[in-house]
C-alpha positions as CSV (number, residue, x, y, z in Angstrom):
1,X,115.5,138.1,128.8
2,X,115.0,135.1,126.4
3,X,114.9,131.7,127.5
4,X,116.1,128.7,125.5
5,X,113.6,126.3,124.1
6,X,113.5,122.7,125.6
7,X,112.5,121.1,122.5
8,X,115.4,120.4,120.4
9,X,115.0,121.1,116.6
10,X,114.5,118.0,114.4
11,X,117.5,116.2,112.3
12,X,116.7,114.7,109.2
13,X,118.7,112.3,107.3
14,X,119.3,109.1,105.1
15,X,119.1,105.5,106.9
16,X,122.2,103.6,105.4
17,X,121.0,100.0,104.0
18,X,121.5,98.2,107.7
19,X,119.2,100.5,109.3
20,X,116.5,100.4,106.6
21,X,116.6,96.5,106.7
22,X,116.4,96.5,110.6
23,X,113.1,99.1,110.5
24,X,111.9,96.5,107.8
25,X,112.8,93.3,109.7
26,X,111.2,95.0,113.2
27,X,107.8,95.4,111.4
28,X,105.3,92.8,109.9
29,X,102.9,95.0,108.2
30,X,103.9,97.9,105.8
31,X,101.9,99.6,102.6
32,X,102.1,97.9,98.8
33,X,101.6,100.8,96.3
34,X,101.4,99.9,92.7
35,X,99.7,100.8,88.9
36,X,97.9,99.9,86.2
37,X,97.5,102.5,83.6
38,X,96.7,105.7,85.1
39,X,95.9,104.8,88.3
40,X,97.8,104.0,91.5
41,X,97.1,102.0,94.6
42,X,98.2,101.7,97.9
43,X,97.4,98.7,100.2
44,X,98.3,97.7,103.7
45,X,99.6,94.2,103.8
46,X,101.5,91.4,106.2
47,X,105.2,90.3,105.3
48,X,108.1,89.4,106.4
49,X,111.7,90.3,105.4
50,X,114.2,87.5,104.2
51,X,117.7,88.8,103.1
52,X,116.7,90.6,99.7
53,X,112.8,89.2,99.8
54,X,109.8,90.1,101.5
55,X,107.7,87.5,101.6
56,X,103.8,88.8,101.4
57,X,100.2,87.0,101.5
58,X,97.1,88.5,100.7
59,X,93.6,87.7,99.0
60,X,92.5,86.9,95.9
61,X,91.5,90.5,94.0
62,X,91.6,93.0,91.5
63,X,95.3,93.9,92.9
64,X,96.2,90.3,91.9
65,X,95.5,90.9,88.1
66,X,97.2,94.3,88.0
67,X,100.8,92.9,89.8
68,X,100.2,89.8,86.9
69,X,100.2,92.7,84.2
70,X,102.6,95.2,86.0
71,X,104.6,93.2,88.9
72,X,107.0,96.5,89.6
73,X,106.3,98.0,93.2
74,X,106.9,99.9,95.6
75,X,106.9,99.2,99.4
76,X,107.2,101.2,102.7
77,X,107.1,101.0,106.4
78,X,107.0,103.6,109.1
79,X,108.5,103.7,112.4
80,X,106.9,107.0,114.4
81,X,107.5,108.3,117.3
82,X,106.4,111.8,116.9
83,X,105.8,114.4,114.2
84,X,109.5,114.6,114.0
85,X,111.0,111.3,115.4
86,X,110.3,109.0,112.8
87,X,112.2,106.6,110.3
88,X,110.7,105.6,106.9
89,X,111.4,103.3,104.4
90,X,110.8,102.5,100.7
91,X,111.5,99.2,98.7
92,X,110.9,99.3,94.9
93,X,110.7,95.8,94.1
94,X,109.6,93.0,91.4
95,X,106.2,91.2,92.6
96,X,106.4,87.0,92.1
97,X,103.8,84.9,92.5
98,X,104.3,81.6,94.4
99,X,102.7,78.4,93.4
100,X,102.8,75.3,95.5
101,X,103.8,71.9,94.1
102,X,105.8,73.6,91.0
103,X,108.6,70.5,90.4
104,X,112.0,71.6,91.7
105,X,110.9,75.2,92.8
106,X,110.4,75.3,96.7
107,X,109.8,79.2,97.2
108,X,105.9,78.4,97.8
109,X,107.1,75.6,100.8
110,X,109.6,78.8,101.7
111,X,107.4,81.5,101.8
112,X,105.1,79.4,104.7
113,X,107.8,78.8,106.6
114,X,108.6,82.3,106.8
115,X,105.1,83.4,107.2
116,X,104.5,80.8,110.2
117,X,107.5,83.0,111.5
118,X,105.4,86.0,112.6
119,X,102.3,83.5,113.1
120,X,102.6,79.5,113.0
121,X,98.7,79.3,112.1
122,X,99.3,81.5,109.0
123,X,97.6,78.7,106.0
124,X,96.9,75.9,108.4
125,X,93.4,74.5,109.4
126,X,93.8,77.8,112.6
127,X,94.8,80.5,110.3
128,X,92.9,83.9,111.3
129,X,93.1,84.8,108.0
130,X,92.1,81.8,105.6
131,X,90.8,83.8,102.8
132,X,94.2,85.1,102.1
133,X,95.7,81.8,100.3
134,X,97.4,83.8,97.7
135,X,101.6,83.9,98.6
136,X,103.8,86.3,96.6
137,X,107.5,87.7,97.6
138,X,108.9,90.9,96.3
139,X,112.4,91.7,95.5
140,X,114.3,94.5,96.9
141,X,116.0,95.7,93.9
142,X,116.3,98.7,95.9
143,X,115.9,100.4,99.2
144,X,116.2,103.6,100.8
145,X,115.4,105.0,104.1
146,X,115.1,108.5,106.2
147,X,114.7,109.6,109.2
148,X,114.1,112.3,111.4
149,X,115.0,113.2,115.0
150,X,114.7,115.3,117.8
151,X,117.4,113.5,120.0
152,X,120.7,114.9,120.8
């Protein structure tokens, strides 16, 4: 006699564009891969998703020189549950650097306010973080998401 298996065999499948953004706007920290020559990096980093930008701050580094010189990305979060109850997904985006007091142009002033969002000390005189003074945002030129499951 065979018995049936309690563990229900995984579903995988693509996350439309609203379910990607909502894994993206659920999470505040998430993986920045990008390449310079022959070599590519991956770095976890803090952001926060605004319509089609996440805005990003990190420390002044060698990644800072390479986005100057090669600004295309790629971006992704993870959602896990379990080895197969998970959703992933992947921005490919255009990296901008943010300057404050550029005349007329208040993404720098933006990009704070939507940082102090997930922590109001973020680039005040209480920030846990003070060394990372460098503010960027990435646009999501695309995104794409998957996900598996084991629910019914």
């Amino acid at each position: 006699m065979t018995t049936k298996s309690s563990t229900a065999l995984p579903r995988f499948r693509a996350l439309d564009d609203d379910e990607s953004r909502a894994v993206l706007a659920s999470h505040h920290v998430g993986r920045l891969a990008f390449t310079m020559h022959d070599r590519v990096d991956v770095e976890p980093i803090s952001y926060v998703l605004v319509r089609d930008w996440l805005y990003c701050r990190t420390s002044p580094g060698t990644k800072l020189v390479t986005l100057a010189h090669n600004p295309w990305v790629a971006f992704e979060v993870d959602d896990i549950e379990g080895p197969f109850d998970w959703r992933s997904v992947t921005v490919r985006g255009t990296a901008y650097f943010l300057t404050p007091d550029v005349l007329g142009d208040h993404s720098f002033d933006e990009a704070v306010k939507h940082l102090r969002s997930i922590d109001q000390r973020a680039l005040t005189h209480e920030d846990l973080a003070p060394h990372r003074t460098v503010l960027f945002r990435i646009h999501v030129n695309d995104i794409s998401g998957r996900a598996a499951s084991t629910r019914e």
